[in-house]
N, C-alpha and C positions, 0 to 999 in steps of 0.2 A: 471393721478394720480399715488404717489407712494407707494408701500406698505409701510407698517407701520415697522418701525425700529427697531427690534427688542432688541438693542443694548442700545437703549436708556430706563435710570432706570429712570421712574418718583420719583416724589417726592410729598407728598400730607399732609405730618404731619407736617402740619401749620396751626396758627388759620384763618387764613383770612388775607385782605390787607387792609392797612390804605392810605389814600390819606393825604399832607399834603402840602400846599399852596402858603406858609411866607416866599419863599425863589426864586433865579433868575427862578429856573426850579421847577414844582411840581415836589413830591416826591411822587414813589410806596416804598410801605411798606409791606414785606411780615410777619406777626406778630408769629413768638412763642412765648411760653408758659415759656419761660424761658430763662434768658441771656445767659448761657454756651450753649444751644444749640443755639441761634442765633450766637452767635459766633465759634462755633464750624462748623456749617453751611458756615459760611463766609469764614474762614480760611482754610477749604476743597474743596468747593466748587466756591464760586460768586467769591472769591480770585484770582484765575485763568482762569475767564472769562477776555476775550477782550472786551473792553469797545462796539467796533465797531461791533463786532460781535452780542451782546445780542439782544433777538427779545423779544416781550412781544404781547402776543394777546388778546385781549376780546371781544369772539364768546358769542352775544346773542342768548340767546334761551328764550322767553315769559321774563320773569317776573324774570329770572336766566341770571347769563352769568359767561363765563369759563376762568379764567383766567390761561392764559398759557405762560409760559415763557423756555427761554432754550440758551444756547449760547457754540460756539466750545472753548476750551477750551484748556490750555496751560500743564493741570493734569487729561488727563482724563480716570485715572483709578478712580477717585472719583467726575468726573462728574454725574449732574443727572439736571432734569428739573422738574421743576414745574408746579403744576396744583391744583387745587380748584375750584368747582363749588358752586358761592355765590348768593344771592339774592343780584337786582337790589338796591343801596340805594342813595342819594341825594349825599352822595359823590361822588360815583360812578362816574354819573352825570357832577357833576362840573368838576372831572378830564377829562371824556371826551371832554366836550367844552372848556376846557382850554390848554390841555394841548403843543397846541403849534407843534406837530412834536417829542416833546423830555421830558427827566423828568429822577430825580436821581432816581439811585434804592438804598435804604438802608432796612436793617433787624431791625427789634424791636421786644419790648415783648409788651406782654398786659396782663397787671395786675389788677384785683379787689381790689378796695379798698372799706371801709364803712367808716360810720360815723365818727368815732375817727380817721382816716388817714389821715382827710380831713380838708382843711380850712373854713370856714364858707361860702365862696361865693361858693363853690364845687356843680355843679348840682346831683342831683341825675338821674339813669335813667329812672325817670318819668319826667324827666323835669324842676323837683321845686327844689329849693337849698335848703341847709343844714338847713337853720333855720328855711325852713317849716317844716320841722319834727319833732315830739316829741322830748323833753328832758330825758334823762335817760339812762341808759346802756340795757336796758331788751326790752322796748321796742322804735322804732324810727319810727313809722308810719308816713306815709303825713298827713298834717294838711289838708289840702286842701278836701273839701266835696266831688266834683267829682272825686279825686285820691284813688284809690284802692290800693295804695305801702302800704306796712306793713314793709319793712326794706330799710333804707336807702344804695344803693349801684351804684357803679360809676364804672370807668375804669381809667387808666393812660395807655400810650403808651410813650415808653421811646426806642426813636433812635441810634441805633449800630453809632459812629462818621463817621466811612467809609461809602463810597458813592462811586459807580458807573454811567457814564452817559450813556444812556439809548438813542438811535436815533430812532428807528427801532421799532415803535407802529404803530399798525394796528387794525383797532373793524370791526371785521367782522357778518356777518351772518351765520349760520347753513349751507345754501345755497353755501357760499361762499368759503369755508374752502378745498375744492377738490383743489384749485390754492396754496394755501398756505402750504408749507409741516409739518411746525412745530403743525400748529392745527391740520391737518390732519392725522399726527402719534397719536396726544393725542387723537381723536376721535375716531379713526381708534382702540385703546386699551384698551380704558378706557366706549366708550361707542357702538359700532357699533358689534365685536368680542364681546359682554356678550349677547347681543340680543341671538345669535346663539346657 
């Protein structure tokens, strides 16, 4: 095993990842909070990653898994790597069994929208779409008897055009992470050194 790197600056203020399907290669989606910082991210950073170089991992642990990513880099005085520890979800999932060996990487935001932002077929995130819910500005509860939603609200994710391609995925174990050096500097940092 190697020590953990001290050199390397993670990065962790991101909402989470989006998985996305409808294209030759799935796409990982690292999601901020906002366009100028996904773009500001891109253009400092993924910008001067090597396509060939970029690694991306996701170490499960139960019911959680880590996603970690890092790649060497053509600027790196403003390199830095990624990490996010997310609960297991059905996208998840499907990226795993899909994803073939390879997948673009692209940045996005992820935005709340409600009611009024929305077209009528727009789910809500209970599930039911727009026209299950009340009519009116005050109040927009689910109509639906076993739904407990009191306001209608949703998400949009909206993709940065650049794309990098992505070779180099690997879903490892807890167990397994001592072989692999890029999980094992994020473990080795972020959770084994705070034990102590």
């Amino acid at each position: 095993m190697l020590p953990p790197d001290p050199l390397i600056p993670w990065f962790d203020n991101f909402l989470g990842i989006a998985y996305r399907y409808f294209e030759i290669r799935m796409n990982v989606v690292p999601l901020f909070s906002d366009l100028k910082k996904a773009q500001i991210f891109w253009r400092e950073t993924v910008h001067w990653w090597n396509d060939h170089s970029i690694k991306i991992r996701f170490v499960e642990t139960g019911d959680t898994y880590w996603f970690i990513m890092g790649a060497e880099s053509r600027q790196v005085k403003n390199n830095k790597y990624l990490f996010k520890v997310l609960p297991k979800s059905s996208h998840y999932e499907r990226f795993k069994k899909g994803h073939e060996g390879g997948a673009y990487l692209r940045l996005g935001t992820h935005t709340k929208k409600f009611k009024k932002d929305v077209k009528d077929d727009a789910k809500c995130d209970c599930g039911h779409i727009k026209e299950d819910h009340e009519e009116g500005d005050d109040n927009d509860a689910c109509l639906y008897e076993d739904c407990d939603c009191r306001k209608f609200e949703t998400f949009q994710v909206n993709l940065l055009k650049k794309k990098k391609t992505v070779s180099d995925i690997k879903f490892l174990t807890e167990a397994e992470i001592k072989d692999d050096v890029l999980a094992w500097n994020c473990f080795s940092v972020h959770k084994y050194t705070k034990r102590e």
